[in-house]
PASEBA-1860 file (N, C-alpha, C; in nm, 3 decimals):
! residues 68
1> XXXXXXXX> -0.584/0.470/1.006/-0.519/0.344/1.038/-0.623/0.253/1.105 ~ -0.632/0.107/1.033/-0.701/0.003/1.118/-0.657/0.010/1.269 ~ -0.742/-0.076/1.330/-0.681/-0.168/1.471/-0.603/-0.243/1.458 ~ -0.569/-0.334/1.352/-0.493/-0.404/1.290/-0.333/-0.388/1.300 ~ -0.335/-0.285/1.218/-0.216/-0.188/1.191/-0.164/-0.135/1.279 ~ -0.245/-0.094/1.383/-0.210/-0.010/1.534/-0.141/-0.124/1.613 ~ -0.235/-0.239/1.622/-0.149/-0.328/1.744/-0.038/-0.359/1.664 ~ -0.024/-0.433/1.522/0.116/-0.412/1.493/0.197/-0.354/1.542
9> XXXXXXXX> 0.180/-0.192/1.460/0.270/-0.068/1.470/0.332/-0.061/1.657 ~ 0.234/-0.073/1.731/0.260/-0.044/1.865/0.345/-0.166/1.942 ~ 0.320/-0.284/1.867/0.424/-0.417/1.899/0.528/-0.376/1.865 ~ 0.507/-0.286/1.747/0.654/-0.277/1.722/0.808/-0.158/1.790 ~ 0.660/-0.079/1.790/0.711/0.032/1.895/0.806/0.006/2.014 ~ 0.757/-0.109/2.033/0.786/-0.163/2.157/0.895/-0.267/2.171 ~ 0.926/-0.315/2.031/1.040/-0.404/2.016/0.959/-0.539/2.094 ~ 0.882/-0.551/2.062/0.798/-0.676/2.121/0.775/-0.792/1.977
17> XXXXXXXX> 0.807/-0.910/2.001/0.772/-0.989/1.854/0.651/-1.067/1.897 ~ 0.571/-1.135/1.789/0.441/-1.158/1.837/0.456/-1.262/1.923 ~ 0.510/-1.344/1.953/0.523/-1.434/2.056/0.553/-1.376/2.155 ~ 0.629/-1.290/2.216/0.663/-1.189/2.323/0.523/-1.151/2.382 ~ 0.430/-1.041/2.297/0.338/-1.020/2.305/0.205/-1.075/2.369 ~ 0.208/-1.213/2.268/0.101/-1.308/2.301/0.163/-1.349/2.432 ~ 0.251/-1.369/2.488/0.300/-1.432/2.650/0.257/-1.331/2.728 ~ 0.294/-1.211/2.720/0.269/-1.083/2.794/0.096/-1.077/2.817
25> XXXXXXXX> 0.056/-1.104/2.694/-0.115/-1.055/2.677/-0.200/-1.220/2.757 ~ -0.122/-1.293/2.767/-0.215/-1.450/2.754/-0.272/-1.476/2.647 ~ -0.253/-1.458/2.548/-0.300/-1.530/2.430/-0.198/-1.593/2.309 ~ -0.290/-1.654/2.235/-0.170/-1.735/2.119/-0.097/-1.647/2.034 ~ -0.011/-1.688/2.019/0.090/-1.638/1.911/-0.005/-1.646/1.780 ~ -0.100/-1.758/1.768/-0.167/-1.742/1.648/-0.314/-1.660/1.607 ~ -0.361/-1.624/1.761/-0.417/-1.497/1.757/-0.404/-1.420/1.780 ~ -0.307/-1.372/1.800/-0.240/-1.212/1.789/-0.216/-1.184/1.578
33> XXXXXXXX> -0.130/-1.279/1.541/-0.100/-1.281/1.461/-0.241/-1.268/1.321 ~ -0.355/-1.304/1.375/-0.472/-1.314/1.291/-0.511/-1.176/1.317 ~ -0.521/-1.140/1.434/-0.547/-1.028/1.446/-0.512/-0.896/1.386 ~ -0.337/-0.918/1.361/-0.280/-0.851/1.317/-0.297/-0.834/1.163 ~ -0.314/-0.940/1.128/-0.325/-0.951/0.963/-0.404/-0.932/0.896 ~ -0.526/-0.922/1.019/-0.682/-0.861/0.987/-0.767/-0.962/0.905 ~ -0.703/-1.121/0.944/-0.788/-1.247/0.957/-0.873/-1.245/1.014 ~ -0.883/-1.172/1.135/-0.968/-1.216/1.248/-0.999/-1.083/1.320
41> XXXXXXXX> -1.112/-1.119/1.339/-1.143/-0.936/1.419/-1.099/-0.961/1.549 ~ -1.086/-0.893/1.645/-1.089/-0.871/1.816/-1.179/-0.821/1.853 ~ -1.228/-0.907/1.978/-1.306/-0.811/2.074/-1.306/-0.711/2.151 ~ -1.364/-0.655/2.193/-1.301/-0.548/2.281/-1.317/-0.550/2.425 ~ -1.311/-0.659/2.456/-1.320/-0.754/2.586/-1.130/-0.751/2.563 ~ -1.112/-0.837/2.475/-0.944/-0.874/2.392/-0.859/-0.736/2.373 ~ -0.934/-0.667/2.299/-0.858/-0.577/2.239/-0.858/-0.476/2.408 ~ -0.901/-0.470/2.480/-0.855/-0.413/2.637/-0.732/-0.491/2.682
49> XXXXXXXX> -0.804/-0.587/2.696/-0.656/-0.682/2.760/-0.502/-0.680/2.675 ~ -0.516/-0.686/2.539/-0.424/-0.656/2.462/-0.319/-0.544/2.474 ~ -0.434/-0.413/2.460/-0.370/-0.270/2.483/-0.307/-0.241/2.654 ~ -0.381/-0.323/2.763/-0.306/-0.293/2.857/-0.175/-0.386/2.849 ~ -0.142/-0.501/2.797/-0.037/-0.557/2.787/0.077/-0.489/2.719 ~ 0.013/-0.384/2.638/0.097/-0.292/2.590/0.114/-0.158/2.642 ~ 0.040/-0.136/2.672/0.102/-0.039/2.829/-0.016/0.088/2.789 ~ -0.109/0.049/2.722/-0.215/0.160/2.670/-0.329/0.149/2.671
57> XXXXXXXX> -0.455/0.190/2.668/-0.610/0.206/2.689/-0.687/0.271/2.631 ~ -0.790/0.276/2.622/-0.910/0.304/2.524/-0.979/0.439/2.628 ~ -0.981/0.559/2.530/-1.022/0.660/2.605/-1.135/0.728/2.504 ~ -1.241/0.727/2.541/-1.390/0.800/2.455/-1.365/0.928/2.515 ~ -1.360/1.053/2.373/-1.362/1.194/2.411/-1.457/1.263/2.303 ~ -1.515/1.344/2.337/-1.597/1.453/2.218/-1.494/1.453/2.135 ~ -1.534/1.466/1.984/-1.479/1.489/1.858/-1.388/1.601/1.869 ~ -1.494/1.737/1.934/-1.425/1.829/1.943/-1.292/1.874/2.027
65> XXXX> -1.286/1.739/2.060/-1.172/1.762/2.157/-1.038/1.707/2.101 ~ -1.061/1.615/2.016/-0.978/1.613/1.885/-0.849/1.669/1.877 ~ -0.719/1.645/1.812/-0.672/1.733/1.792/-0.635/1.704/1.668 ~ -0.639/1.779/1.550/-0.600/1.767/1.420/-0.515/1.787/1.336
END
């Protein structure tokens, strides 16, 4: 799964619509929405601020720690 697809999927998880979102996150309704559609890449300056607006975070682990 893209990043794309994830912040979707996880907006949706959440019963959040992209305007909801973008208020929650501080950003536009029309870049969330680019983002989402995979118009527009995110940063990951953005894509932090994003995921904590959604109640989640970016965690680096060995491969092997994986679970498959």
């Amino acid at each position: 799964m893209n990043i794309n697809k994830f912040i979707k999927n996880k907006r949706e998880e959440r019963g959040l619509s992209v305007k909801e979102l973008a208020d929650i996150a501080n950003f536009s309704f029309k870049t969330i929405y680019l983002w989402e559609s995979g118009e527009k890449n995110i940063t990951y300056k953005s894509l932090v601020q994003l995921l904590d607006a959604l109640g989640l975070e970016i965690q680096i682990v060995e491969k092997s720690q994986i679970r498959r």
